[in-house]
C-alpha positions in Angstrom: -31.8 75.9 -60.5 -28.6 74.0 -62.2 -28.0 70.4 -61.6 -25.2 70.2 -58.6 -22.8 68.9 -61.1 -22.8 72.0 -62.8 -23.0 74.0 -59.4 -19.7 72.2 -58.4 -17.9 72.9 -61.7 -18.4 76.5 -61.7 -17.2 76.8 -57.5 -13.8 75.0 -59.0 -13.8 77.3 -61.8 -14.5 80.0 -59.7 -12.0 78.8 -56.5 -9.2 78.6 -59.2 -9.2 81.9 -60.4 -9.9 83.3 -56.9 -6.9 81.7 -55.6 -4.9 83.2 -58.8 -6.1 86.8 -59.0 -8.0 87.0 -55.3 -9.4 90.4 -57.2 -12.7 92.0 -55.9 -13.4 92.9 -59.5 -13.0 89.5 -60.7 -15.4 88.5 -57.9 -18.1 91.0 -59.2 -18.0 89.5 -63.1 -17.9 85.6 -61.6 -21.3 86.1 -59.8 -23.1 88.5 -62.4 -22.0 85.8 -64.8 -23.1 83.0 -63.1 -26.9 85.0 -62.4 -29.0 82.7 -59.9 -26.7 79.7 -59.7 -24.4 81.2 -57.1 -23.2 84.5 -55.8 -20.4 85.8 -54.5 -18.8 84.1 -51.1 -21.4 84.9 -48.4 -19.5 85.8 -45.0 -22.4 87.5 -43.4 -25.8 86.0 -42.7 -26.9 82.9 -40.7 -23.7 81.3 -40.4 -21.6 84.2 -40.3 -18.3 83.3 -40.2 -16.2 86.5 -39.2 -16.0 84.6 -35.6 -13.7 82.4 -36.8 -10.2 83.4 -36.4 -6.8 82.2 -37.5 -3.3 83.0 -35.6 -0.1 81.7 -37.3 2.8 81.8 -35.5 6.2 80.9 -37.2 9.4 79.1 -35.4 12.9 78.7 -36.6 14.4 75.3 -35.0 17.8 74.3 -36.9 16.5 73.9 -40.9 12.6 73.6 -39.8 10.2 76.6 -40.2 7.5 75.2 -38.1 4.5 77.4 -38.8 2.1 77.0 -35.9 -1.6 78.0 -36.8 -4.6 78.2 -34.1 -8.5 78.5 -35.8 -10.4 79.9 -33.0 -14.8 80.2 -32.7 -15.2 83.0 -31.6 -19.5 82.6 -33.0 -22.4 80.7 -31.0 -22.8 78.1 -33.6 -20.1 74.7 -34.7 -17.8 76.2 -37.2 -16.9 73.3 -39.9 -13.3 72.9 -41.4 -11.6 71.1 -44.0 -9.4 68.9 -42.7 -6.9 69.3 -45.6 -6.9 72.8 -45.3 -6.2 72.9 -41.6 -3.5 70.0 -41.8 -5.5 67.9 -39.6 -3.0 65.0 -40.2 0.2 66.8 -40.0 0.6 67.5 -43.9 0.2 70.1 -46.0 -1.1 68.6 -49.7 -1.8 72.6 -51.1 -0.1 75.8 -51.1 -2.1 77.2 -48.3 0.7 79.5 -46.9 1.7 83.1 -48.8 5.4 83.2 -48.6 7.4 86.3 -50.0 10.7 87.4 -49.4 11.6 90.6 -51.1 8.4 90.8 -52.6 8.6 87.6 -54.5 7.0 84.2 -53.7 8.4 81.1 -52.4 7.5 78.7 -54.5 5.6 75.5 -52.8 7.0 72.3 -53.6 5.6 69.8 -52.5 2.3 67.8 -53.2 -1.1 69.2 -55.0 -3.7 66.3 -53.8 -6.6 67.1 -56.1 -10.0 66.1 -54.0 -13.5 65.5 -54.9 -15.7 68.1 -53.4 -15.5 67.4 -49.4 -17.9 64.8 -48.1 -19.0 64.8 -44.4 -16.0 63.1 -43.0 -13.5 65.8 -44.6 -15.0 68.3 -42.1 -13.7 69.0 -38.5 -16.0 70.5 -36.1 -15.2 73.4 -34.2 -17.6 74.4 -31.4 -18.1 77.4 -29.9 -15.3 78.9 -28.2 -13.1 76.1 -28.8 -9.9 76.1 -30.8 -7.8 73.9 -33.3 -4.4 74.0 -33.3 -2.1 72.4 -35.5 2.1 73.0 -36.3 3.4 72.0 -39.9 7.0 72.0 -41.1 7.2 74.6 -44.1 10.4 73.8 -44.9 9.4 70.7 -46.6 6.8 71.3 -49.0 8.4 75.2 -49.5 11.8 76.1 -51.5 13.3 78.5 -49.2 16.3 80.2 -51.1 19.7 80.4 -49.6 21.4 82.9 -48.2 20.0 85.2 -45.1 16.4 86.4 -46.2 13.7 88.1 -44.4 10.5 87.0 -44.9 6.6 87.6 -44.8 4.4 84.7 -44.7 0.4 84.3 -44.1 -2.2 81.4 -44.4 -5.4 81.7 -46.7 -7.9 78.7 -47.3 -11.1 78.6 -49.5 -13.5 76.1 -46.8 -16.3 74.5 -48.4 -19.8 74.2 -46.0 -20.7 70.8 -45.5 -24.6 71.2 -46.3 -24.6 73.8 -48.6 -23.0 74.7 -52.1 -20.9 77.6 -50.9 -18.1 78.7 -49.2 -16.0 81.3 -47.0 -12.5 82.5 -46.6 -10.3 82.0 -43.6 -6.9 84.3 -43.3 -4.6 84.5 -40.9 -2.6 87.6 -39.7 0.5 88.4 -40.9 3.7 87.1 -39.8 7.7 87.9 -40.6 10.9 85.8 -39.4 14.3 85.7 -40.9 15.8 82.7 -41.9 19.3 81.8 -42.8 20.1 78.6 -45.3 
């Protein structure tokens, strides 16, 4: 077994060029490379996480793209999120949201917070059955183009466990809305 120190390096390593290339391939080499030390994202199992689910919703009012996102447990056991990555405070610090219009991406402008891995207070419980709902302004930390552009937008987070050195993917559905600067 490897140190956690080396455990954590390779998830970053391994988050990072998820988040780049998200390529099932890619996933395959990361986990034969890393042999025993960790495999690929586990989804399935005792804490199965294809319960949870997350709905985005997107609202036009005047020059704010209010993107309105609702995480729902849908499993018999507490569901555990990271705060950051579900804007528990009303912010988004990370490009969390896919944004394309004509099949190229919005960039994200605003703040990258770089964290330590998550300690027990970065995690918000979700119960069974319950929901968390949260509304963020897009148009602040995204650089929406002018002009009149349709646009297709969805939210994908990497979520840590809080008692284990893993983690699972949470995706919404996809949404479109057109949006005139």
């Amino acid at each position: 077994m490897q140190p956690r120190t080396t455990r954590t390096v390779l998830n970053i390593i391994r988050r990072t060029l998820l988040d780049r290339l998200g390529s099932s391939l890619l996933l395959a080499a990361i986990s034969a490379s890393m042999g025993d030390a960790q495999t690929a994202p586990k989804q399935l199992g005792k804490n199965a996480m294809t319960s949870i689910s997350a709905h985005l919703d997107v609202q036009i009012l005047g020059a704010a793209v209010l993107a309105s996102l609702t995480i729902r447990n849908d499993s018999d056991a507490d569901a555990y999120l990271e705060k950051s990555k579900v804007f528990a405070d009303g912010e988004v610090t990370n490009d969390l949201f896919i944004i394309t219009a004509a099949d190229a991406l919005v960039p994200y402008k605003g703040i990258m917070v770089k964290r330590n891995s998550p300690a027990a207070d970065d995690f918000l419980t979700l119960p069974p059955g319950k929901e968390f709902k949260t509304t963020v302004d897009l148009s602040k930390t995204y650089s929406f183009p002018p002009g009149k552009h349709a646009y297709a937008i969805h939210y994908k987070a990497y979520h840590s466990y809080p008692s284990r050195d893993d983690f699972w993917i949470l995706r919404s559905n996809d949404v479109t809305f057109s949006l005139h600067r």
